[in-house]
N, C-alpha and C positions, 0 to 999 in steps of 0.2 A: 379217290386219292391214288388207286394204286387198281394195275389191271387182276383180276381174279388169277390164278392160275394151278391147273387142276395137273393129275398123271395119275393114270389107270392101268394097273397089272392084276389081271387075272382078277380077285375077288377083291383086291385093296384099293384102294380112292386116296389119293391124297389131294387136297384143297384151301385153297386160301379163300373160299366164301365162308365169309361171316356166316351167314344163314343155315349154312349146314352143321355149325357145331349144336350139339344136343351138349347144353348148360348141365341139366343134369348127371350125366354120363363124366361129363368134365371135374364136375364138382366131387363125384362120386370119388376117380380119384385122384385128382389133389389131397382127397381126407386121406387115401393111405398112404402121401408121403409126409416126411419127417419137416419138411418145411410150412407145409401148406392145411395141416391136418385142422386147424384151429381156424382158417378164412370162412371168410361170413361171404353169402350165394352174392349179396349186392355188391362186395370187393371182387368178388370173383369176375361179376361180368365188366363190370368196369374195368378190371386189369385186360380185360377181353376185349373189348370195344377198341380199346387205344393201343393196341397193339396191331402186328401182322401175325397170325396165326396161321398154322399150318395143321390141320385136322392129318387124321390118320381114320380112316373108315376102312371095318371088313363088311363086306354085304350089307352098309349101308350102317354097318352099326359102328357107333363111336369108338375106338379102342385107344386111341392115343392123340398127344396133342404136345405140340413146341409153341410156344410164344414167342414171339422176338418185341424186342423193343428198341424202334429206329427212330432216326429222321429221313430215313429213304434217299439219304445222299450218300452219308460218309460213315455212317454210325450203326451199330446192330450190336444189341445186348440178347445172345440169346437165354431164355430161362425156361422156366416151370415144361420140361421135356417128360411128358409123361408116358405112361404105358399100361 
């Protein structure tokens, strides 16, 4: 649906493949924000799937994560901005 698209500085990775988010890293924390503390792993990936994500990787390890939520024309909800 949508071209990958990565950008690399120094030891950070940013990336929109699906494949490279580590679910559990992700889920880890969403539990320490105030909105998301309480979402169940199968809400989690589902909200994951159907969206554009944007990973944030240090040396390959998960540290952060944007969701958006589009129709890739005219619309972008961004949410769950994490760190």
């Amino acid at each position: 649906m949508y071209e990958i698209i990565e950008y690399k500085k120094d030891d950070f990775y940013i990336t929109t493949d699906f494949e490279k988010i580590d679910i559990d890293a992700v889920s880890s924390l969403l539990g320490q924000s105030y909105w998301a503390k309480s979402r169940e792993i199968d809400v989690i990936i589902k909200s994951l799937k159907n969206s554009l994500c944007f990973s944030l990787l240090h040396n390959d390890r998960q540290i952060g994560l944007v969701r958006v939520i589009t129709d890739y024309s005219t619309f972008a909800y961004l949410c769950d901005v994490i760190m």
